[in-house]
N, C-alpha and C positions, 0 to 999 in steps of 0.2 A: 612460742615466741612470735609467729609467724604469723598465726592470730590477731595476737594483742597488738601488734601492730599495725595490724588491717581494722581492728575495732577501736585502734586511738586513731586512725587516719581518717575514720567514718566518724567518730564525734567530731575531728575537726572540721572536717565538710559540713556536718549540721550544724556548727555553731556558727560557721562564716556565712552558714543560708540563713541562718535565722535572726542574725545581727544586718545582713543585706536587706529582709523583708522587713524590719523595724525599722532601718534606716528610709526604704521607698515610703512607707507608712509616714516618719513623721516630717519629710520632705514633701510628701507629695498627698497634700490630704484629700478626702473623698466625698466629693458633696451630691447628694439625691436632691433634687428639686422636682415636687409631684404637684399637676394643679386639674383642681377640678373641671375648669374648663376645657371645650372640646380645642379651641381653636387660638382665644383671644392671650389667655396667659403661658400657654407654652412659645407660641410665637415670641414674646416679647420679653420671654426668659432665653430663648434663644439667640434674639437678637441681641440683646442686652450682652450676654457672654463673646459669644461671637465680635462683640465691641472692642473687648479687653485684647490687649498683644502678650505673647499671641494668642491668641484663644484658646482657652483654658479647657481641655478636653476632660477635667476632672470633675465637672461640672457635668452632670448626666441629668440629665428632662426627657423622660421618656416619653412614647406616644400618650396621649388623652386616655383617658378610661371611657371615656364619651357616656353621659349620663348618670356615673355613680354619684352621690349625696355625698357628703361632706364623713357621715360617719364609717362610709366602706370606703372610702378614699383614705382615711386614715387604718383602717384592716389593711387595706394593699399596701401601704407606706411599710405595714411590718411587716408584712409577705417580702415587698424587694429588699428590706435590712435583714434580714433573717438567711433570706437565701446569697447574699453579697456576703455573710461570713465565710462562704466557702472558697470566697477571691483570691487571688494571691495578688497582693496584700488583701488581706479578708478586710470584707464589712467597710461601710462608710463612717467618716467622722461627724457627718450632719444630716441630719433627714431634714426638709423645709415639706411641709404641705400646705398646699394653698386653695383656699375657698373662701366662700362670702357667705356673708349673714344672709341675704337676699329673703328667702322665704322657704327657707330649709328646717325643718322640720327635726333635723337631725344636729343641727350644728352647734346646742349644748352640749350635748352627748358627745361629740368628737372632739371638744376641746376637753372636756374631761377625760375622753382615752386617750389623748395626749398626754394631759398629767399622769397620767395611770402608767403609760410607756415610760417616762423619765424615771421613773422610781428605781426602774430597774437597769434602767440604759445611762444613766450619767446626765440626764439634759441632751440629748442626741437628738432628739422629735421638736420642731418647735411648729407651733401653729401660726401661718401669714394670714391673717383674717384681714376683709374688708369688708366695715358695713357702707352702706347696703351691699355693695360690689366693690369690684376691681376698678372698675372704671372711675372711681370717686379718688384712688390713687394717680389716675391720670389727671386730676380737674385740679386736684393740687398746685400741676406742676404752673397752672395758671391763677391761681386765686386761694386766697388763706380764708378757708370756711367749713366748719362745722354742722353748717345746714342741717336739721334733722329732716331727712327725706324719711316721708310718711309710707306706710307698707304700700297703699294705694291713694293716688291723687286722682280721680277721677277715673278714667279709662285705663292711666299709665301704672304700670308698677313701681315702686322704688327706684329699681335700675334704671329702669327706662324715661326715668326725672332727671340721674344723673348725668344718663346718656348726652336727653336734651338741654343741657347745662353745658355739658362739654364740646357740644357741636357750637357752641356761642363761638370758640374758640378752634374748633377741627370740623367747620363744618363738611367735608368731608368723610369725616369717623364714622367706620364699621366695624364691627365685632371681627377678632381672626385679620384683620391687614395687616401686610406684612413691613410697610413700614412705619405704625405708630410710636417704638423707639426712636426709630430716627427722625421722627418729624419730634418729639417731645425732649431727647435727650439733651440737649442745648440748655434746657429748663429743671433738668434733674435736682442743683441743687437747692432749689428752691423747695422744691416739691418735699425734698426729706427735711430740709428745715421746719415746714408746715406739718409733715404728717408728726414731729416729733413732739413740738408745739402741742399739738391737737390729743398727741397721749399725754403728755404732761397734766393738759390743764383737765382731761377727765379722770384722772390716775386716781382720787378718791369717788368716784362717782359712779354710778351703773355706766360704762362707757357703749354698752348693746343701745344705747337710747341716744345715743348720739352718730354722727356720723364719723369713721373714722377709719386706716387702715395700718397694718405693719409690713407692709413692704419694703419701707427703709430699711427694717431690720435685716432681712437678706441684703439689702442690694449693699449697706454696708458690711456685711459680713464678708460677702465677694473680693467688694472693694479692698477689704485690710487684709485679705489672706497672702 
């Protein structure tokens, strides 16, 4: 008797832990934000969070990989999901990985292991691509354009076109400052109205041929959680 009583006090304890860890779970959801750059897009994933009241510590940006190509930045996206199931609350509700078309080599192939991860994860993995760059998400937040920036315009790279586009506007602007959120954010919604625009209207067309990003997609997702 003395037993069964200890073994029905022990399922109640485990059922009130495991109704509390569902409960933190779907109150308090868990978001991975990975980016391929060393400096320019964590900074302004961090600013950006750091914005919201009060800042949403659920929101994890770890350090840079510094260097890794678009297709191992997606491998390490499943490395941190994989080993975050052991959390209490296990496992994140969204993985975001962020990189640019720029001149990577690899970044067919990572949006395809992206699709490859959803299959088995629910839609958990979403890929934030920007052609050419990141930077063409900032130039938005000043000017609705499409521009197809050419892989090389002369001496400059692609990015480095958009770069000099954007300095029209920040001349100031360097890769990694730490306050390009805040000099830009005033202009945010502008900037997702255009990039939404800009998938719409390539939505049946090779959109890799035109200029374009999804970073609205995160920053609304932020937004409505």
């Amino acid at each position: 008797m003395v037993n069964d009583k200890l073994f029905q006090k022990r399922r109640e304890l485990k059922e009130k832990e495991a109704k509390r860890r569902r409960k933190r779970r779907s109150d308090h959801k868990m978001i991975l934000i990975l980016c391929e750059g060393q400096k320019t897009e964590p900074t302004y994933f961090k600013a950006f969070r750091n914005s919201l009241r009060p800042p949403d510590k659920s929101i994890v940006i770890p350090k840079s990989y510094g260097g890794v190509d678009p297709s191992n930045l997606v491998n390490k996206a499943e490395e941190e999901f994989s080993k975050a199931l052991k959390d209490d609350p296990p496992g994140y509700d969204r993985v975001f990985i962020v990189f640019d078309r720029d001149m990577h080599t690899t970044y067919d192939k990572a949006k395809q292991r992206v699709d490859n991860l959803n299959k088995n994860h629910e839609n958990t993995f979403e890929a934030i691509v920007s052609i050419p760059c990141f930077e063409f998400w900032l130039l938005l937040h000043f000017e609705n354009t499409d521009r197809p920036y050419q892989t090389m315009i002369g001496s400059k790279s692609a990015c480095e076109c958009v770069i000099s586009d954007l300095k029209n506007y920040l001349p100031a602007y360097e890769k990694g400052k730490s306050d390009t959120f805040k000099i830009t954010c005033r202009y945010i919604d502008e900037a997702m109205k255009r990039a939404e625009l800009q998938e719409k209207r390539h939505i049946t067309s090779d959109m890799d041929n035109y200029s374009t990003t999804k970073v609205h997609h995160l920053i609304e997702y932020i937004v409505n959680l």
